[in-house]
N, C-alpha and C positions, 0 to 999 in steps of 0.2 A: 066596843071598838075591836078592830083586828087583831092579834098578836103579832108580833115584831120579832123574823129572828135573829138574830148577831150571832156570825160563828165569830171565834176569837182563834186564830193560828197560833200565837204564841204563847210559851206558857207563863201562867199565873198562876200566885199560888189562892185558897181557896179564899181567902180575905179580901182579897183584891175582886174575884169574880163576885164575891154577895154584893161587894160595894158595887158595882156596876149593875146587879142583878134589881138593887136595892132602889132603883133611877126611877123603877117603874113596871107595875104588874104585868104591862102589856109586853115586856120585852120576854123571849125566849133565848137567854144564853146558854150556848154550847162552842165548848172548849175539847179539838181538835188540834193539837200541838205536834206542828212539825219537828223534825226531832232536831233540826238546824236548818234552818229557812231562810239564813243569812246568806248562804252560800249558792242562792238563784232558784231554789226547790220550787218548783208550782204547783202550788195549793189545790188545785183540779180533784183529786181524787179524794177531798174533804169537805167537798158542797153537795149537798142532797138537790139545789135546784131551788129552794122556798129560802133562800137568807138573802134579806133585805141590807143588810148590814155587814162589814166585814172590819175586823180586827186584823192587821196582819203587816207582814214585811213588803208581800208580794202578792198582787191580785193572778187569778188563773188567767194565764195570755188566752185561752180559749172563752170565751165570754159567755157562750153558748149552754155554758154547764151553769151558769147561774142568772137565770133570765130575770129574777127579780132585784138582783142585785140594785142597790140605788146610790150607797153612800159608802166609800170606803176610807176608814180611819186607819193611815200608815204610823210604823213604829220608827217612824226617821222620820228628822229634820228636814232632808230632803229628799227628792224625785230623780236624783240623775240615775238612779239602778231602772227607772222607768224610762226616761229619756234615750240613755245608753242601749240600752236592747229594743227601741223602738216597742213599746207596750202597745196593745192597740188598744187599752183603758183610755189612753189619751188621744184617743181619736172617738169615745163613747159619751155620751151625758152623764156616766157617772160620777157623781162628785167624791173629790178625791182631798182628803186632811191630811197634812201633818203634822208631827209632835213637837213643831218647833215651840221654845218657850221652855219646855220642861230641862234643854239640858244648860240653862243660865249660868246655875249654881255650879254644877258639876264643871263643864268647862271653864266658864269665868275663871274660877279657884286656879283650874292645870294652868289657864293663860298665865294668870299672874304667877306660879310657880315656876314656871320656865320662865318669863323678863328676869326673875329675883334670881334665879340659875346660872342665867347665862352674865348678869351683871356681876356677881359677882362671884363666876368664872368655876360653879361646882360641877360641870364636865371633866377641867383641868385637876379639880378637887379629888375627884374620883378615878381618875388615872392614874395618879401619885397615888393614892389609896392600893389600888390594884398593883402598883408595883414596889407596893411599901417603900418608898422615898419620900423620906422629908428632908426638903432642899433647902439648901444653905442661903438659899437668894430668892425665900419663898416671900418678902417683902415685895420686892420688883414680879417676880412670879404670879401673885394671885391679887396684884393691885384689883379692886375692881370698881365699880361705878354705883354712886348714889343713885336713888331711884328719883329722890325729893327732887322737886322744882323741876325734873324734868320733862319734857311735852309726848304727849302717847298720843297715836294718828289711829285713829281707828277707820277700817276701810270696811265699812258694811254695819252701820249701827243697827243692829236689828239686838235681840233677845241677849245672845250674849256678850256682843261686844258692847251693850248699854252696862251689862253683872262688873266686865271688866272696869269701865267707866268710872263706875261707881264704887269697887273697889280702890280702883288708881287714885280716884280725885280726892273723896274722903277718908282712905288711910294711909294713902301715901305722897297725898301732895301734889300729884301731876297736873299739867294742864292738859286739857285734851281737848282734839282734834275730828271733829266727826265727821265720814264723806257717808250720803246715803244717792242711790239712783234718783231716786225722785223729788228727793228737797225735803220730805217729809219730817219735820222731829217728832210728833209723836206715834208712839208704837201703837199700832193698831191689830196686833198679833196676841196671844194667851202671854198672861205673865203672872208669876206667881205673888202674892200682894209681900210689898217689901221688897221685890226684889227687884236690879236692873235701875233705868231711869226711863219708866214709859211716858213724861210725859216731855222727855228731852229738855231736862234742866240744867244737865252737868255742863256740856260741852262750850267750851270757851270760843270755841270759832265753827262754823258749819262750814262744809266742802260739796260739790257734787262732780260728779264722774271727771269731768273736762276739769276740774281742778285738784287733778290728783297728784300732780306732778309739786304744785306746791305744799301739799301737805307732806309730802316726802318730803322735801328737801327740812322743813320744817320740824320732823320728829325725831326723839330720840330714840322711841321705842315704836313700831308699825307694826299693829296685830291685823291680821289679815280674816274678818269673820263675812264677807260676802258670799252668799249663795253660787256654784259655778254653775254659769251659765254660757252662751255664744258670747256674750258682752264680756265676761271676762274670763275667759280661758285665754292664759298666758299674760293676765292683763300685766303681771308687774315680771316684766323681762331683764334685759341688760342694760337699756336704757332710763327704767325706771330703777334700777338698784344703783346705777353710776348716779341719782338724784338722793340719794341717800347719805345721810352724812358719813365719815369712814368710824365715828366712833357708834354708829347707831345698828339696836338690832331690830330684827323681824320677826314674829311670830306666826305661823299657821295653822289653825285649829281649824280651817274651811274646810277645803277639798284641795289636793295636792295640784291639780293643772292652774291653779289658778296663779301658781310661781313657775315658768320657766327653770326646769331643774338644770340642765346645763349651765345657764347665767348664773343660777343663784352658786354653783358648784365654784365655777369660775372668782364671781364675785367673792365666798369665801376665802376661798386660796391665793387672791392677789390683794386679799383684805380693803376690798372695798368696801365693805362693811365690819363689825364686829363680829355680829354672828347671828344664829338662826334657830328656832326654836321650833319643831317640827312633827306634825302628831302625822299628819298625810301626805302622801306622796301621790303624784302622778300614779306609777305602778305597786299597787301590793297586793300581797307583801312587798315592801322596799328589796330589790336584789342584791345578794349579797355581794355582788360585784360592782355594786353602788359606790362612789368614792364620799357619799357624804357621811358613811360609817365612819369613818377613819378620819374625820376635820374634828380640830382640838378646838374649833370653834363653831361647831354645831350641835347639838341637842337631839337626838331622837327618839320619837315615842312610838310605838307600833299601834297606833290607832285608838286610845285606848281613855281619850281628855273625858269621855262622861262614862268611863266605867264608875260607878258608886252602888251601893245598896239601894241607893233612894231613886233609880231610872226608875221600876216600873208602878211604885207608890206615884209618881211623880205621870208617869202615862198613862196611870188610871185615874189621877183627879183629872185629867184633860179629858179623854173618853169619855168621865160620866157628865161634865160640863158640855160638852158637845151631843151627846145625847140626850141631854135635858131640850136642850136648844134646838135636837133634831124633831124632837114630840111635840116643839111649840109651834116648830114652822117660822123658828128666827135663822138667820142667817149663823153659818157656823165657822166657829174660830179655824182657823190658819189655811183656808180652805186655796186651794191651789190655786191662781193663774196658768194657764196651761202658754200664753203668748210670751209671758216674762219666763217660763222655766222653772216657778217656786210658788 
């Protein structure tokens, strides 16, 4: 049979490439590592024209340089870097993966470390820190909120809002809340064994879209892990935060449009809510002229909820899972919709 080639753009180190290498004699890997491909770089001038396969952040907008191209395996969860610049991949028959699934663990853990943050109030913790004061009324000061018995609304049950789930429910007691697009409770997406709840056993009530408004009003805690797409860009604005209790927070680990930054700015500072826990923004870097820098009730991370050691151990057991599957001619995990956006 043929040879198979996969370039790989990103770098790996040389354990990770045998293990992929190791999938199968027929495959030809070579590893062409941009030297930062996060920041839009097109790949073009790293295809000889014969790679069937492609490993990467970002396909070459020119298609042309890689005629045999057939399947390509993304190092993101999601496609809005494709969407966004209008790729013309997604106007091609090439089949397009991504790595959703692998960052469960990694974000899960940040989700749940930011609700435990913001409940009991270690923003304010580390301002007094930074300005060495300890206050006399640090009782009434740093009261902060139990996690137990409280209800978590998850908006986008997929990979890791199922990690958080499943953290929330069995170590902390919560009830939860789960809204998904299309009714579905079990995950039909890569998931690491143990982890998450693929077969949607936690959740104490199921939601979908048109009933998002009650699960708001509903929770204590609302992590926000849906894919952004046309359907929900901007989906939770002023009028979904005024449905919010005033002691409840929010967490975002999605994609930043998918919270109205002015509303949520607002709702902060007239404390319609508690607070807000915040890996993405609309614009980043976040501007330093941002006001949500400066709210004693917001949280912010600079993008940062699945940095770990364990990403690309973690996007090489899916790689070589999908290329097993690519050699059999089964259908391959996380594999894109291009009408739904993910």
């Amino acid at each position: 049979m043929d040879d198979i080639k996969v370039l790989m753009t990103l770098r790996f180190n040389d354990a990770q490439l045998d293990r992929v290498r190791a999938v199968s004699p027929r495959l030809v890997v070579v590893q062409k590592s941009v030297k930062e491909q996060w920041d839009g770089m097109d790949p073009a001038p790293f295809f000889d024209g014969d790679e069937e396969i492609l490993y990467g952040f970002m396909p070459p907008r020119d298609l042309a340089v890689a005629p045999e191209l057939k399947w390509v395996q993304l190092h993101s969860a999601g496609i809005n870097h494709l969407v966004n610049t209008q790729h013309p991949i997604l106007q091609s028959a090439i089949r397009i993966t991504t790595s959703s699934g692998i960052h469960a663990v990694a974000i899960g853990e940040f989700a749940i470390a930011l609700m435990l943050a913001l409940a009991r109030k270690v923003p304010l913790i580390v301002r007094k820190q930074d300005q060495r004061e300890w206050s006399p009324r640090k009782w009434n000061l740093f009261l902060g909120t139990e996690m137990r018995g409280k209800t978590l609304g998850v908006v986008g049950y997929g990979s890791i809002g199922r990690e958080v789930a499943r953290i929330a429910k069995l170590g902390l007691a919560l009830r939860v809340l789960a809204l998904t697009r299309g009714g579905a409770q079990r995950d039909r997406g890569y998931a690491e064994p143990g982890v998450g709840d693929p077969e949607g056993a936690l959740p104490d009530a199921w939601f979908t879209p048109a009933q998002l408004d009650d699960l708001l009003a509903q929770s204590d805690f609302v992590l926000i892990a849906t894919p952004l797409t046309d359907a929900t860009h901007d989906l939770i604005g002023e009028r979904e935060l005024r449905l919010m209790k005033p002691t409840a927070f929010i967490v975002n680990i999605a994609r930043g449009g998918i919270i109205n930054e002015p509303a949520l700015i607002r709702a902060l500072k007239e404390n319609w809510i508690a607070g807000a826990g915040l890996d993405v923004f609309e614009q980043e870097p976040l501007p330093a002229e941002s006001e949500l820098w400066k709210l004693e009730n917001a949280l912010i991370a600079p993008h940062i909820s699945s940095a770990t050691p364990r990403y690309d151990d973690r996007a090489t057991d899916l790689f070589c899972e999908n290329l097993r599957r690519y050699l059999r001619g089964d259908e391959l995990l996380n594999l894109v919709n291009r009408e739904k956006g993910y």
